[in-house]
C-alpha atoms as an extended CHARMM CRD file, in Angstrom:
* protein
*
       122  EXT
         1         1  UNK       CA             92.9140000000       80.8660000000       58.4810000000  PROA      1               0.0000000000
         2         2  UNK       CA             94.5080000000       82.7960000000       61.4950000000  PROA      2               0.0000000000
         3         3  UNK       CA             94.5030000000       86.4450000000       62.4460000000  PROA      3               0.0000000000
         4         4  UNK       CA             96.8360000000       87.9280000000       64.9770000000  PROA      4               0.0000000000
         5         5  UNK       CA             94.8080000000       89.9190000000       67.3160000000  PROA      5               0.0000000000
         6         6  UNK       CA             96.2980000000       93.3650000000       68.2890000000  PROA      6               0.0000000000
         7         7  UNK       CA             95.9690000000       93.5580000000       71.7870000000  PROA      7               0.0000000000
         8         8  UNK       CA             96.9270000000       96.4810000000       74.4590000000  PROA      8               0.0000000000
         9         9  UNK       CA             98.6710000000       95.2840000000       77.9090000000  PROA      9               0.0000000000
        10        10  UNK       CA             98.5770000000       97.3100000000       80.9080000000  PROA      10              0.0000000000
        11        11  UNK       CA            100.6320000000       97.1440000000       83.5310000000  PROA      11              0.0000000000
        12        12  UNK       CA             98.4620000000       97.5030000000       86.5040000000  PROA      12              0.0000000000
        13        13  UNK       CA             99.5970000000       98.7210000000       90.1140000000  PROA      13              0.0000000000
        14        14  UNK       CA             97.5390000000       99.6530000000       93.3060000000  PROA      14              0.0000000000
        15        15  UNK       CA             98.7710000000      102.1840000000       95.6970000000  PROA      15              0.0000000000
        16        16  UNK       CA             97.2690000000      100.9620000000       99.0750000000  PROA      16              0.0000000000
        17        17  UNK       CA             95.8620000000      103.8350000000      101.2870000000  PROA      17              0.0000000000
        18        18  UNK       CA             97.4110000000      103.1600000000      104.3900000000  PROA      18              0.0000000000
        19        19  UNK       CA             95.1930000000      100.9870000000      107.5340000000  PROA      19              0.0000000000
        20        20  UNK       CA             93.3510000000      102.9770000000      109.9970000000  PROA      20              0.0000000000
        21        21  UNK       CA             95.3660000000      101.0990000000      112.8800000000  PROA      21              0.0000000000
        22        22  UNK       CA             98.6160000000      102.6720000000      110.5650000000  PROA      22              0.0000000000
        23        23  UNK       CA             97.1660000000      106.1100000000      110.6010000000  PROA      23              0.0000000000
        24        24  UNK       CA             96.4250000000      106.2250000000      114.3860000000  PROA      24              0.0000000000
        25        25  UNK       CA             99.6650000000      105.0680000000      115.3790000000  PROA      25              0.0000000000
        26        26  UNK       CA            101.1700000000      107.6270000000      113.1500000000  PROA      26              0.0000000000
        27        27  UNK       CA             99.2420000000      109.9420000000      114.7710000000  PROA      27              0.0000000000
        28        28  UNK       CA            100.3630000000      109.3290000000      118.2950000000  PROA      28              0.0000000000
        29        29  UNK       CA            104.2600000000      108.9830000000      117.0890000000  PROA      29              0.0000000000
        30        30  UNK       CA            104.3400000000      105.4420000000      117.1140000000  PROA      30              0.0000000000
        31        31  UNK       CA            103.7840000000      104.3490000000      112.9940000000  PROA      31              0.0000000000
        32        32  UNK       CA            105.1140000000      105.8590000000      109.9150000000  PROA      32              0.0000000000
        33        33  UNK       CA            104.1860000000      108.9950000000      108.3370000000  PROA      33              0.0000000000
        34        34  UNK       CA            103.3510000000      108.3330000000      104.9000000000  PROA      34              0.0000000000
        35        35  UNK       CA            103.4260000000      111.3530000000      102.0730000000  PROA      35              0.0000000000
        36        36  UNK       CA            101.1100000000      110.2100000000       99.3490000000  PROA      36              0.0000000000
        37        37  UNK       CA            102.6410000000      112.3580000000       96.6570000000  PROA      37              0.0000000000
        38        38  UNK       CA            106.4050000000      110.8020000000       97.2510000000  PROA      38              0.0000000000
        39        39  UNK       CA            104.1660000000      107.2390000000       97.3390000000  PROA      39              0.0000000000
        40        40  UNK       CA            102.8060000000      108.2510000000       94.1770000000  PROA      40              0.0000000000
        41        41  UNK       CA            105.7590000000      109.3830000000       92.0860000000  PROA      41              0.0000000000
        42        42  UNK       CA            107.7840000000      106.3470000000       93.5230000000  PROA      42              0.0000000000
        43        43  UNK       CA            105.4390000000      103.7720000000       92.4460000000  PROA      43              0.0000000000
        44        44  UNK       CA            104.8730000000      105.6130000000       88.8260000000  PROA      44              0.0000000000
        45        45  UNK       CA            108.1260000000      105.3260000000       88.4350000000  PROA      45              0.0000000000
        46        46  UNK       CA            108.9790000000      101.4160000000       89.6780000000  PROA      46              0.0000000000
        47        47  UNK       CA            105.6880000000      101.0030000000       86.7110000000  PROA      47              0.0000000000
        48        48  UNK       CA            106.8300000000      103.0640000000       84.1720000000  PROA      48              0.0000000000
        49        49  UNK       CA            110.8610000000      101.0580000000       84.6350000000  PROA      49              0.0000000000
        50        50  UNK       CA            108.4640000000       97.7160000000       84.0620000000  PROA      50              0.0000000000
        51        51  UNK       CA            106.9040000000       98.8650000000       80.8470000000  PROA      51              0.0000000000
        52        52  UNK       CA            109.6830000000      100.1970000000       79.1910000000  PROA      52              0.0000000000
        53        53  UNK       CA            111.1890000000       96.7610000000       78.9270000000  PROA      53              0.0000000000
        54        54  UNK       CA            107.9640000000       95.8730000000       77.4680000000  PROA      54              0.0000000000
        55        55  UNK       CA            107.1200000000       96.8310000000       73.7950000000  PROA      55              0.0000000000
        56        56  UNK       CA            103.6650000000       98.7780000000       73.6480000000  PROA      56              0.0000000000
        57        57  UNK       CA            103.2000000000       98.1250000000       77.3030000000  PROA      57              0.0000000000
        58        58  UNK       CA            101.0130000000      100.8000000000       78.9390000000  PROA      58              0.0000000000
        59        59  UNK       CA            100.6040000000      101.7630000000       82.4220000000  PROA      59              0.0000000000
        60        60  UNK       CA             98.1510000000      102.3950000000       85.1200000000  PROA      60              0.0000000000
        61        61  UNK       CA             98.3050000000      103.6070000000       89.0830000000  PROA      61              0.0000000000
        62        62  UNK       CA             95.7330000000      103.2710000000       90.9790000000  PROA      62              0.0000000000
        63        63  UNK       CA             94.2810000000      103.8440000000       94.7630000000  PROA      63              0.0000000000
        64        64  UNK       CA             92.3420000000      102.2760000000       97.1370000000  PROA      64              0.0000000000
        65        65  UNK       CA             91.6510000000       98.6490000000       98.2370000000  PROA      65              0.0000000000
        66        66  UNK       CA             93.5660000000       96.7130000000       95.7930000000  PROA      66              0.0000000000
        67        67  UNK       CA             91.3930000000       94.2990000000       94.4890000000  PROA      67              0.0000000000
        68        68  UNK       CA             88.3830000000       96.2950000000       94.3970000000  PROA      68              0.0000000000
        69        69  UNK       CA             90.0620000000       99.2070000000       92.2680000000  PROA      69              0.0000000000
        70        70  UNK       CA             91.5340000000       96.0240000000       89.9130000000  PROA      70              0.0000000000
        71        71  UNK       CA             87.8530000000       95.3490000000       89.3520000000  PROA      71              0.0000000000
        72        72  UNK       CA             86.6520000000       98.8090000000       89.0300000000  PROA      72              0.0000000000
        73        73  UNK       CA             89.5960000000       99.5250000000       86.5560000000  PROA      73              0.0000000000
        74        74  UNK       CA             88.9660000000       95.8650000000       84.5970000000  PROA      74              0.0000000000
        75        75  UNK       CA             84.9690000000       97.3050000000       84.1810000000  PROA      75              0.0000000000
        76        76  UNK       CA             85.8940000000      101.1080000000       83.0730000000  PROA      76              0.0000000000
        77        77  UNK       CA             88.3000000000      100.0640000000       80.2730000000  PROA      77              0.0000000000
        78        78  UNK       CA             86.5090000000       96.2480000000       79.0340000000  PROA      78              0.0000000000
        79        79  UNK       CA             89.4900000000       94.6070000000       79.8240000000  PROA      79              0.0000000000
        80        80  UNK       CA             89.2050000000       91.1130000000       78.3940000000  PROA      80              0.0000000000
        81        81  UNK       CA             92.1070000000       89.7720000000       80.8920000000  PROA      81              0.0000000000
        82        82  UNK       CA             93.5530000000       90.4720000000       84.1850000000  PROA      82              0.0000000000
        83        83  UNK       CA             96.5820000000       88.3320000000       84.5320000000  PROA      83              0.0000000000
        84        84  UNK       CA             97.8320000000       88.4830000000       88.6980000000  PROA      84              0.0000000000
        85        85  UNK       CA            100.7740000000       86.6640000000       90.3930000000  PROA      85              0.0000000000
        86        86  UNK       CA            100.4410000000       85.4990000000       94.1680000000  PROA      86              0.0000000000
        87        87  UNK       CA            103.0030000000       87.3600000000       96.3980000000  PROA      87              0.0000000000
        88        88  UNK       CA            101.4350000000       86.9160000000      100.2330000000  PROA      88              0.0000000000
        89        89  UNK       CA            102.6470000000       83.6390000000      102.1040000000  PROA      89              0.0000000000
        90        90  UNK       CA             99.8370000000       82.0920000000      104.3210000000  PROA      90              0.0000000000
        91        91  UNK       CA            100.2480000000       84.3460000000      107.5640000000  PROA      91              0.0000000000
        92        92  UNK       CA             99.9990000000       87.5580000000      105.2830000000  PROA      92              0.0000000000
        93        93  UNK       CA             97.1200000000       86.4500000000      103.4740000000  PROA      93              0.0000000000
        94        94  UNK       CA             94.8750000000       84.8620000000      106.9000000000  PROA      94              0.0000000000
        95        95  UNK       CA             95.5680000000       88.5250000000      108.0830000000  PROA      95              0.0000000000
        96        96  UNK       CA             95.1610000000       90.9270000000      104.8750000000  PROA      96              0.0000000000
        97        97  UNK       CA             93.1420000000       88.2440000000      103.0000000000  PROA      97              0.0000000000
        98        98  UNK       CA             93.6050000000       86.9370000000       99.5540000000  PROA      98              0.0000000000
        99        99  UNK       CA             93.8770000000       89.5260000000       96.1160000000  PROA      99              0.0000000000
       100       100  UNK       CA             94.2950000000       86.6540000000       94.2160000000  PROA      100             0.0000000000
       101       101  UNK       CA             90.2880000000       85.0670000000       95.5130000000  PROA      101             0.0000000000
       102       102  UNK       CA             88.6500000000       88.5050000000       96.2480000000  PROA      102             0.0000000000
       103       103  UNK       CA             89.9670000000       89.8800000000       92.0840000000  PROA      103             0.0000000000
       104       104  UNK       CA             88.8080000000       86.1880000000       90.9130000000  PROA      104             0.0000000000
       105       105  UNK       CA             85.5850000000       86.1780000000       92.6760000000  PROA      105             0.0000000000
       106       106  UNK       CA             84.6070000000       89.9040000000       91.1160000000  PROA      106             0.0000000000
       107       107  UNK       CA             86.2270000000       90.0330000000       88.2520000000  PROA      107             0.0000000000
       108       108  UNK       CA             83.8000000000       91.1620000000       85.7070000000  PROA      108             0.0000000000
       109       109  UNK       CA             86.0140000000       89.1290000000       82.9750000000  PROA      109             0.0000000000
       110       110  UNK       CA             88.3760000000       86.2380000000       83.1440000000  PROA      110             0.0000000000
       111       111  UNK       CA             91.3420000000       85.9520000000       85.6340000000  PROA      111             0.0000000000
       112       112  UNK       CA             94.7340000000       84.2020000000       84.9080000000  PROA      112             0.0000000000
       113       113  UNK       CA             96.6050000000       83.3910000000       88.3640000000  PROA      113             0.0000000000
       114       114  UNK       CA            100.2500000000       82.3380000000       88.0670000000  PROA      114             0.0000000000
       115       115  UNK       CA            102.5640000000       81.4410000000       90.2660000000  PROA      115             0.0000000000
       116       116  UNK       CA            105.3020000000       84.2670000000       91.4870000000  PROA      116             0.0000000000
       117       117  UNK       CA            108.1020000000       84.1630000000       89.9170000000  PROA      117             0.0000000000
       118       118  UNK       CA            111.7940000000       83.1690000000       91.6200000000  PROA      118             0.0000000000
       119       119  UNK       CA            113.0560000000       86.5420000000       93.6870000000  PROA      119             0.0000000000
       120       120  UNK       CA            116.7090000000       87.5120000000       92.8320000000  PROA      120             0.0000000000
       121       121  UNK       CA            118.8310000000       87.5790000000       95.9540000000  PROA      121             0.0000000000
       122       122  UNK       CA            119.8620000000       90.9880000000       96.8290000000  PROA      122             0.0000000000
């Protein structure tokens, strides 16, 4: 006999506090200024436009290092799944490093990597 499992999905997204070598350069005129509350609302917004073509999808923003706060979030709620696409090419990732290793390495439950899907053209 099979039972259909309800499940909840949440849309995950990390706001990424901007680099100290970003912040200096601000600073001294040469970087962008950043206003986290115009950050905030835009990227609660791109998340909430995701979900809503999703039925039941929920959402979640968070802040910090990406993959850590992934983790952090994945231990507070008992997530049994964290499903993550790879975006950075080679160059990005020798120089930022890896989400995709550093959220499978500390994952405190199973990790599903895809591929990234086709970009439309704009």
């Amino acid at each position: 006999m099979r039972v259909a499992c309800r499940g909840e999905l949440t849309l995950v997204h990390v706001v990424e506090s901007p680099s100290t070598l970003v912040a200096v350069a601000a600073a001294f005129g040469g970087g962008p200024v950043n206003d986290p509350e115009i950050e905030r609302e835009a990227a609660q917004a791109w998340l909430d436009e995701l979900a809503a073509g999703i039925a039941g999808a929920g959402t979640a923003l968070l802040y910090g290092e990406p993959a850590q706060a992934v983790q952090q979030w994945a231990r507070d709620t008992g997530a049994d799944l964290i499903v993550a696409a790879r975006h950075r090419g080679a160059i990005e990732r020798v120089l930022l490093g890896s989400f995709a290793a550093e959220v499978t390495n500390g994952a405190p439950c199973p990790v599903l990597l895809v591929p990234p899907g086709e970009r439309a053209s704009s």
